[in-house]
N, C-alpha and C positions, 0 to 999 in steps of 0.2 A: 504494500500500500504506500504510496505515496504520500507526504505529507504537505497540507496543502497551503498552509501557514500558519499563524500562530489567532491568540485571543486577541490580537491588537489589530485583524487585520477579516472581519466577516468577509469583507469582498470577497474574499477568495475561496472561502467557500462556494462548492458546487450550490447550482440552482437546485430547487428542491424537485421538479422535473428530473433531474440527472440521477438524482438519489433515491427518486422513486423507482424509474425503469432500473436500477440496476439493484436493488432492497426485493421489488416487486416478483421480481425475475426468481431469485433464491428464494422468494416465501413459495411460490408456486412449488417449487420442484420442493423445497422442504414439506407441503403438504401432503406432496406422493409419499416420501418417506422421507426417516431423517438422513441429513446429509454429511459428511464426513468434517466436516466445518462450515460456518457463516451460514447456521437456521437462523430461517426469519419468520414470523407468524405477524397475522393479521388479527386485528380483535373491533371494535366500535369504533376506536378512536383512530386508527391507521396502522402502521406499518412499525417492527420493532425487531431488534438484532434478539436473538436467544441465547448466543454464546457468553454467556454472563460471567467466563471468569477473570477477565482483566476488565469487565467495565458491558456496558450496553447504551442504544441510543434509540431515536423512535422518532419516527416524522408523522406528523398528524397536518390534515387540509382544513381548512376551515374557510368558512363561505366567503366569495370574491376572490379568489383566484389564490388567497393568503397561507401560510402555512407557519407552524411550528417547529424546530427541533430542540429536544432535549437529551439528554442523558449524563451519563457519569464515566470517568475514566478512575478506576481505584487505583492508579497509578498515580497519576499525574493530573487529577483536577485539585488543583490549588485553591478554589475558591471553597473547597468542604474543610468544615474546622479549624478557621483561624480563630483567633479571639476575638473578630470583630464580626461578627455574620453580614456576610455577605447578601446583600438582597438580589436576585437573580432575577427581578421583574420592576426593580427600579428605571424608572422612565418606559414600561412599556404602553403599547399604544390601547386606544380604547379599543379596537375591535378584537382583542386577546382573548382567550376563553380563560377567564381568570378564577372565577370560581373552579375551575379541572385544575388549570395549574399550580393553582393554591396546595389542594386536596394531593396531587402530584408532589410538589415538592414536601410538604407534610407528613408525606406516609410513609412506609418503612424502612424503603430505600433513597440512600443518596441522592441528590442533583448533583452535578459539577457543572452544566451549562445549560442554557437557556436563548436560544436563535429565534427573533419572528423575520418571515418573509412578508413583505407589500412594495407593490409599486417597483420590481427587478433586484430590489437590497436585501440582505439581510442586518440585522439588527440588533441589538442586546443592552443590557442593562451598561455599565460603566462597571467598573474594577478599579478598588483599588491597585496605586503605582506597583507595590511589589508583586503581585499575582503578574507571571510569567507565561502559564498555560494552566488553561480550563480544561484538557481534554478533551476536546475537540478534535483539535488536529489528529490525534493518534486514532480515534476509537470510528469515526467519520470518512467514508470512502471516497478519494479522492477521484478515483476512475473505478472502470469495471474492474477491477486488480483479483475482487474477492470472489468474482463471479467465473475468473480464470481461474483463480484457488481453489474453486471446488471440482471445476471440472477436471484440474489436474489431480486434487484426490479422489476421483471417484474411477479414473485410470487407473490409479496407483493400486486401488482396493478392486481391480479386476472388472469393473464393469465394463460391456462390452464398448468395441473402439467406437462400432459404428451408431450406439447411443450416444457414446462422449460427441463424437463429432456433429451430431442432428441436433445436439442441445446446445453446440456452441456455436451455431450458424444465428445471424443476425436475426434471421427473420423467427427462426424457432424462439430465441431470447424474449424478442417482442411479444410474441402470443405470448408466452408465458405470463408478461408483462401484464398486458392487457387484461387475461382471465383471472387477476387480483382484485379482489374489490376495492374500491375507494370512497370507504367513508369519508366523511365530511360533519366537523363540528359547528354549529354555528356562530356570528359570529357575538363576544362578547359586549355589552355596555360600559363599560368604561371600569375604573378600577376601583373596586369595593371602599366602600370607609373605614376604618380601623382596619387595615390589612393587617398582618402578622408576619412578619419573618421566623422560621426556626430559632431556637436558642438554645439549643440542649446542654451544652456547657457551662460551667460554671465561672470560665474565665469568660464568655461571651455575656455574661448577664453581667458580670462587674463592667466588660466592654462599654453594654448599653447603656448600662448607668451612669457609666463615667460620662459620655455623651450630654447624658440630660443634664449632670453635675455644671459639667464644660459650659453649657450653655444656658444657666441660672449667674446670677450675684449674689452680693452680700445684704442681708438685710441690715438697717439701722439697728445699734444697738450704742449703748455706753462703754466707751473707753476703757478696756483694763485699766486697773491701778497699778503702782508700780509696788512691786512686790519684792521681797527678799528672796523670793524663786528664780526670778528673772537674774537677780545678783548674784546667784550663785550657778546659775549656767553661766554667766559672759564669765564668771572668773575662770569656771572649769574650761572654758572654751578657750579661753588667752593662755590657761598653760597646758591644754590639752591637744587640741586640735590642729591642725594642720593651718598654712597660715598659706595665702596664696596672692601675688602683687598688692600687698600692706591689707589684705582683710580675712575674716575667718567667716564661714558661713556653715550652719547646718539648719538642713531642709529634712523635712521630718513628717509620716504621715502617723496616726493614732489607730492602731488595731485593736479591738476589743481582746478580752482572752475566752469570750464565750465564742467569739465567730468561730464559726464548721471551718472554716479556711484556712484558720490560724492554730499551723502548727505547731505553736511553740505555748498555746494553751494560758495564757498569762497577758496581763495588760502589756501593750509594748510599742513602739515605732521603727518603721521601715525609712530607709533614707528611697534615693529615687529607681535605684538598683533591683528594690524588692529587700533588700538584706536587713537583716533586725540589727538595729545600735546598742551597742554595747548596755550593760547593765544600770552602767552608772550613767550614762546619757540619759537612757529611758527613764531613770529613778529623777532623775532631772527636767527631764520634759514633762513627766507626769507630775509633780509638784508644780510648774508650771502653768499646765493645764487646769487643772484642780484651783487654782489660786486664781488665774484667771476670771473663771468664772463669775459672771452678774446678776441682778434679779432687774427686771422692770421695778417698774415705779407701782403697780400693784401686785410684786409677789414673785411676777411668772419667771421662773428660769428662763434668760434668752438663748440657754446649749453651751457646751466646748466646742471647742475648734477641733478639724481634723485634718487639718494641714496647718505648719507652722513653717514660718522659714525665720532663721535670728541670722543676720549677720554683724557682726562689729568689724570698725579698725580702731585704731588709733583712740580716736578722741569722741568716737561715736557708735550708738547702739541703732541698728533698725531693727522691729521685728513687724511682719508679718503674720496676720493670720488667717484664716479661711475657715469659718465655721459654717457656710449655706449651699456653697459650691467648690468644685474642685480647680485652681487658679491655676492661669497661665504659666505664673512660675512654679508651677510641677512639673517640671518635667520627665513623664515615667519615660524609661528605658528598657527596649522588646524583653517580652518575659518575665515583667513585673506588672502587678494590677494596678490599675489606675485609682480604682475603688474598690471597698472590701463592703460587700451585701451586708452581712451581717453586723459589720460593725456601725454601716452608717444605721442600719433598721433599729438597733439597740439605743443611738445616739437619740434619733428622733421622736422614739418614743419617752423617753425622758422627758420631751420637749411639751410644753401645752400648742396645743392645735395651730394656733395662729403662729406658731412661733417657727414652724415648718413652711420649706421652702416648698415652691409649687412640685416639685420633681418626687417627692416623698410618697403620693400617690402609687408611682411605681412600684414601691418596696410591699404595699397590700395587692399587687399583682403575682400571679404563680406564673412568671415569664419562662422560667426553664418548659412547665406544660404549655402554655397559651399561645409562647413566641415572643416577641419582642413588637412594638410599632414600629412600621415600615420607617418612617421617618428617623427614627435612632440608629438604623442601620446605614443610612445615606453615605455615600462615599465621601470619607474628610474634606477638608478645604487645606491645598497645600499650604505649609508654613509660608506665613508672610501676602499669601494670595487673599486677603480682606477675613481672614477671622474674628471674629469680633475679642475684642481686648476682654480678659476677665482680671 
């Protein structure tokens, strides 16, 4: 099989005509019997590969000339289980069958890609930068490659030559072609409200979250005081810490020790790494934090912070903090979570009601069963290309 480019390039995907007659062809002669490789079988929705052990694919017609392709490469589709779920039908068009596709990508097995055809193009959702290949290219017939494959193993297994040769005559191919059925679905209204993206991961749900964190603020609150907590981290920090062009800085996030997450089982802080700070750090941050703390003017706790960043040099202390939303100046680094489910869920319920950001809603969501909103899953905005300041 040829391959026929990559996820950055649909054009070059075959027409979905090209994929029919030569998919159509092998489901036919798989119905006689099975075939020595590349069954294809027909069901309601269209046409589908059955050799399912490196991956499978399926082209479905849908009314106006339009068609679908999906499937999965368990090799090499990239867009299955990153930490940030992929939405594989962001930006598609109204006429999609979206309620099948949904139910499709929802159900037992994988996606790794998602193609519409209209109007001679094909089409697809957007990927994020590091997604390389969706499997496509591999699992996707570039020419009749597969329809030569089987004819040469059906040689190999003795069948006779002058079948081989009657089945590989163009015009034989085409009937075959032809005596496939061609369902047709039709076409969809536009794209559901509250979509759902998959989220069955646990590092995907912090993903989303982080998302919705990213894109809240800080509510009004009162000033910390200045406390003897705060005095005795800059001390520990000026003779502990690493010093870098005349300043010291530690950026710090608050894990709960109930979170399911947290394996170290104990209250504590991760720098940007993921890595848990030393004991005497965290015994320091957590005084910190703890002291921090303020009431309104009638009572209500306004929370801790769960991001803190202190920097000093010389002659001067900044701190930093983040108690509503996850700020800009976080910067997590691959393989560490952005945000920790359980620890913000525990944070906020501490909180009286109004005192919770709009994003908290999320956390009385069961997103690992339900999915995530399509909208959280949107492809980032690259560094520096208009993200909004936090």
């Amino acid at each position: 099989m040829t391959p026929f480019g990559s996820p950055g390039r649909p054009e070059l995907l075959p027409s979905p005509e090209v994929l029919w007659q030569h998919a159509a062809t092998l489901a036919a002669w798989s119905a006689e019997s099975p075939l020595p490789v590349h069954n294809y079988r027909v069901d309601g929705t269209g046409l589908r590969s059955e050799d399912v052990g490196n991956g499978w694919w399926a082209l479905t017609w849908v009314e106006g000339g339009r068609a679908v392709l999906h499937g999965i490469d368990n090799d090499y589709s990239e867009t299955v289980g990153r930490p940030r779920p992929v939405d594989l039908l962001a930006g598609g068009p109204h006429w999609l069958p979206w309620e099948w596709l949904t139910a499709e990508i929802e159900g037992d097995e994988g996606i790794g890609f998602v193609y519409w055809w209209a109007d001679g193009a094909w089409g697809r959702a957007p990927y994020p930068a590091e997604v390389c290949d969706d499997g496509v290219a591999a699992m996707v017939p570039a020419d009749d490659a597969e329809v030569r494959a089987v004819l040469d193993a059906l040689r190999a297994d003795g069948t006779d030559p002058d079948e081989v040769r009657r089945r590989g005559t163009e015009e034989e191919r085409a009937a075959a072609a032809r005596s496939v059925d061609r369902p047709q679905l039709p076409a969809g209204r536009g794209e559901p409200a509250g979509r759902r993206v998959p989220c069955w991961l646990p590092e995907q749900y912090a993903a989303v979250l982080a998302v919705a964190m990213r894109a809240s603020g800080e509510a009004e609150r009162a000033p910390a005081a200045e406390s003897g907590a705060l005095g005795r981290l800059v001390t520990w920090m000026r003779a502990n810490h690493p010093w870098e062009d005349g300043s010291c800085t530690v950026t710090a996030a608050f894990v709960d020790g109930a979170d399911p997450e947290n394996r170290y089982r104990a209250d504590g802080f991760l720098d940007e790494q993921g890595r848990r700070l030393s004991d005497e750090l965290c015994a320091l941050l957590g005084d910190l934090r703890l002291t921090d703390a303020v009431e309104d003017a009638d009572g209500d706790a306004s929370g801790r912070w769960l991001y803190v960043r202190v920097r000093i040099t010389a002659d001067e202390v900044t701190v930093d903090r983040a108690h509503d939303h996850l700020p800009r100046w976080w910067r997590s680094r691959t393989g560490a979570a952005e945000a920790w489910p359980g620890t913000v869920a525990r944070e906020m319920a501490r909180r009286a009601p109004h005192r919770r950001p709009s994003w908290a809603g999320l956390l009385a969501e069961d997103i690992p069963r339900t999915g995530a909103p399509a909208y959280l899953c949107a492809v980032p905005v690259p560094e520096g290309a208009g993200a909004p300041a936090g």
